[in-house]
N, C-alpha and C positions, 0 to 999 in steps of 0.2 A: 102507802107502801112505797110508791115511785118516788116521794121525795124523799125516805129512809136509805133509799138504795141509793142515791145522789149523795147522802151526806156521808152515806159509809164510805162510797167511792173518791171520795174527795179526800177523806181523815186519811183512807189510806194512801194516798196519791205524797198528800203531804209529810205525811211521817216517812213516807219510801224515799225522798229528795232529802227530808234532814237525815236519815239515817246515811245516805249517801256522801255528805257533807259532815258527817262524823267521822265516818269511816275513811276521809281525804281522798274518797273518789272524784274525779275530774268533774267535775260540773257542767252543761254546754248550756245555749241557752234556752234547750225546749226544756230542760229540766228549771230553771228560775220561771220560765213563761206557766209550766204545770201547776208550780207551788204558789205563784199566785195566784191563778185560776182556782186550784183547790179553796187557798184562804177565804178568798173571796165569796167560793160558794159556802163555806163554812159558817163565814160573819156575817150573811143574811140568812141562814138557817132554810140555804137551799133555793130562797125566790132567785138569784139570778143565777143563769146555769146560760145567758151569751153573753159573750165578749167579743170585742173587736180588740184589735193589737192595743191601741192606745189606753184603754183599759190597765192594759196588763204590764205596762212599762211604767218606770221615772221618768225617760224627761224622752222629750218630742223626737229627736235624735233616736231613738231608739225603735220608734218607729216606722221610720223607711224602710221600702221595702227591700232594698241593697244592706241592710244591716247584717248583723248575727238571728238578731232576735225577731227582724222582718222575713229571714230567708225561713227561719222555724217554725214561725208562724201559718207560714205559705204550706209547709209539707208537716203540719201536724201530726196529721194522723196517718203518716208511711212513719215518720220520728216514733210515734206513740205504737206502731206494731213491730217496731225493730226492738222495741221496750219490754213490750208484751211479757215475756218467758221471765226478766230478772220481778215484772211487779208482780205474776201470780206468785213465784216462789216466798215474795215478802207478804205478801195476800194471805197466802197458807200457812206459811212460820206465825203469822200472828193474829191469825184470825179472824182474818175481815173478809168478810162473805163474799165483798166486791170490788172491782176493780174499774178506774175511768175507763171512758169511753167518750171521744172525741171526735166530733163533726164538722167539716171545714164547709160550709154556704161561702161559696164563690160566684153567685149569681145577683148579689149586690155592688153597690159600687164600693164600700170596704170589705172586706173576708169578715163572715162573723164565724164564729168556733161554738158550737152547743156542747155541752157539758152533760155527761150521764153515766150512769154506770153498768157493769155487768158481771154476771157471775165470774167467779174465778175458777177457773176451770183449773182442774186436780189432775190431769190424766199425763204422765209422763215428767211429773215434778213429785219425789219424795220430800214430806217434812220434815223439817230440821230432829226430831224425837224418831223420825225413822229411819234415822240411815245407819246403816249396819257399823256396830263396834268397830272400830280398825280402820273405818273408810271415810273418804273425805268427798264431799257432795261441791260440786263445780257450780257456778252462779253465770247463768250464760246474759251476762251485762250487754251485748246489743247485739241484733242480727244482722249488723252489716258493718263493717270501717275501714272503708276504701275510699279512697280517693273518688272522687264525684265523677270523674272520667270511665272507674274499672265499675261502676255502684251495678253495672246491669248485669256484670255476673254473679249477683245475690238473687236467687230465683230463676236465673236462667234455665231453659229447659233445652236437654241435648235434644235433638231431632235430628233424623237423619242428615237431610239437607244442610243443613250447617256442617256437620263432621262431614260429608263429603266437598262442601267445596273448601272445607279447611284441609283436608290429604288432597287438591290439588294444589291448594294455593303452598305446601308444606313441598308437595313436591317439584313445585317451579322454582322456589330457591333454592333446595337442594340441587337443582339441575344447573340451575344461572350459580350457584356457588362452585361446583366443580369445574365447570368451565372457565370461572374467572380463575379457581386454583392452578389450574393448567396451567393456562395462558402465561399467569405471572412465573411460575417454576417456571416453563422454557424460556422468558422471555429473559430471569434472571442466569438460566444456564448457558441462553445465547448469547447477551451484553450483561454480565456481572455489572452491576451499582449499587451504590446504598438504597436507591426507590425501588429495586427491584427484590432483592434480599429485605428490606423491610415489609415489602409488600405480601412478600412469602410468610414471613413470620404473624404477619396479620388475618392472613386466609386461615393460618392453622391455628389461629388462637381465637378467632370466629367460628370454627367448624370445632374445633372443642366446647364452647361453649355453646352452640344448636345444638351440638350431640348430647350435652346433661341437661340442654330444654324437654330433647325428646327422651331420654332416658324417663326425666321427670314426669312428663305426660302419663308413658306407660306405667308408671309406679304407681301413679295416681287413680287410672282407671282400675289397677286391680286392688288397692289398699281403700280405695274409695277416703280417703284421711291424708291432709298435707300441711302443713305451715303454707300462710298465704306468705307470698318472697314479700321482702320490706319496702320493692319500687312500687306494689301494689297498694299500701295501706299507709293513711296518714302518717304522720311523723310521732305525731302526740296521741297515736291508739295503741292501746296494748296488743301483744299480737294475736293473729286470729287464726283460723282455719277454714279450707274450703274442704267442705264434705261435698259426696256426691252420693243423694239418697236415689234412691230407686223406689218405683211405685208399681203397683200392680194396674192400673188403671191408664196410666200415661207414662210422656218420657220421663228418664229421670232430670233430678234438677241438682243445680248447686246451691249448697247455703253457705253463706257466709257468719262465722259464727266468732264473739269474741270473748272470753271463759277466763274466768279468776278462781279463786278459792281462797281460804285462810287455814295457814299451815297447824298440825294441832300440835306442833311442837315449840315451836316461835312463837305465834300469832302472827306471823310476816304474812305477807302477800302471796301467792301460787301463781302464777304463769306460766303458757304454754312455752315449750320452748323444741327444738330437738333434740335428741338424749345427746350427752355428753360421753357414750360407753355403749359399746355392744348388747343390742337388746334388738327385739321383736316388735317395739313400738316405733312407730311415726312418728308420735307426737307426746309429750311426757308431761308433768306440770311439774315447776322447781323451784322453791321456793327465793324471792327473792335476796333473803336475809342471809342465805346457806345454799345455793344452787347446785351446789356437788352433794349434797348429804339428802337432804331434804326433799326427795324426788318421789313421785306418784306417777301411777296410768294416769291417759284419759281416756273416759270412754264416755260419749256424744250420745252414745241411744239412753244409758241410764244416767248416765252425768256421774259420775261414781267414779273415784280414783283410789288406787289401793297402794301403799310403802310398796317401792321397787326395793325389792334384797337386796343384801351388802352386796350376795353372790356377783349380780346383777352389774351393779356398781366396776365392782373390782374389776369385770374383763377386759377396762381400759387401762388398764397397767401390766396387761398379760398374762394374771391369771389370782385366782384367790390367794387374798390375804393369807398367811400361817396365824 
């Protein structure tokens, strides 16, 4: 039975990466490192389930550990749980009971990677045959696409101590900002120059832009839903959102979450974007092919998005169409 569950978790492993490369989703390379791994466990019918890098590559070059395919290898399985959410939903569209599961032994002198499977857990993913007439099911493609620098605010948890010495540390530049604002005003009212009237203009186009940082903040705590900004998240990631889920049990945390869809009108692409018009959403999905017409909710707890109205639409030209 255990080597059954191995070979379903592999078939689907691999069919998830070519469907992926059908669909001219971006490829990286823990996704090539996956589909050979899967193959391989396929074409021994399950007897090998370790591999070390070089296994899994073309040619020698590819496996240093400075590579693409060395750095993937290294964080498999954080790569394989940011995965997690788009493989069960292909798990459950087609039936495959299980899902990989992958073990990095770092206690060798190479990394080996064990190969296995596991159930695919159903609880908060509707199948493709259930999703309500009308509405369009969100594919949440990875839980994290930030920059390697921002990567610890996926998971983070608010706790007190951190939001208090972030309202000090908020409030010493607010304090060291007004005082340098002074300073320059009188200094430009006492000896008019260009460095000093520049200086001014620069104080107040600095404290406009902390004033819609913090604006942002507070939006954020009560909408708990934002577009992650574009200094945050790679170049080449589609865009994502930082939710801020709350728990019964502990603080709350941020997920970082990156969500497509396929439109049922086009077949184009869905991504998240900001609305373009007067509405009550955050965060909207727009089609790529028609971005002004072609608009949906998003909503993160059932992944479910529904046609926003013409109504809807229209309030950005000042009021409904005749």
């Amino acid at each position: 039975m255990e080597k059954q569950t191995v070979k379903v978790a592999a078939r689907c492993a691999k069919d998830w990466v070519e469907h992926l490369d059908k669909s001219k989703k971006r490829l990286q390379a823990f996704h090539h490192l996956l589909k050979e791994m899967s193959r391989q466990v396929l074409d021994s019918d399950a007897a090998e389930s370790d591999f070390t890098l070089t296994d899994l590559v073309d040619r020698p070059e590819q496996a240093e550990s400075n590579t693409a395919h060395g750095k993937a290898f290294s964080s498999f399985e954080k790569k394989l749980a940011a995965f997690s959410d788009a493989l069960r939903e292909f798990a459950i569209d087609n039936d495959f009971e299980f899902i990989p599961a992958v073990t990095i032994d770092k206690s060798q002198r190479n990394n080996v990677a064990h190969f296995s499977g596991v159930a695919a857990a159903q609880e908060g993913i509707r199948a493709a045959k259930d999703i309500p007439v009308g509405a369009i099911r969100y594919t949440f493609d990875e839980k994290l696409q930030l920059w390697r620098i921002f990567g610890f605010l996926s998971g983070m948890r608010l706790r007190l101590w951190p939001f208090v010495l972030s309202m000090i540390a908020i409030f010493a530049l607010a304090l060291g900002y007004l005082v340098l604002a002074v300073f320059l005003l009188l200094l430009a009212l006492d000896k008019p120059s260009v460095f000093a009237v520049l200086g001014v203009f620069a104080s107040l186009f600095v404290g406009y832009i902390g004033f819609g940082l913090l604006r942002s903040y507070d939006r954020f705590t009560t909408t708990r839903i934002a577009l992650v900004p574009d200094v945050l998240a790679s170049i080449s990631a589609p865009q994502s959102v930082m939710v801020l889920k709350p728990s019964d049990d502990s603080d709350p945390t941020i997920e970082v979450i990156a969500a497509s869809a396929q439109c049922p009108v086009c077949d184009g692409e869905i991504r998240l974007r900001k609305p373009h018009f007067n509405c009550s959403h955050e965060v909207i999905g727009a089609c790529r092919n028609n971005p002004t017409e072609h608009c949906f909710t998003f909503d993160h707890v059932t992944r479910l998005g529904w046609p926003i109205s013409v109504t809807a639409r229209c309030h950005s030209h000042g009021g409904e169409k005749k």
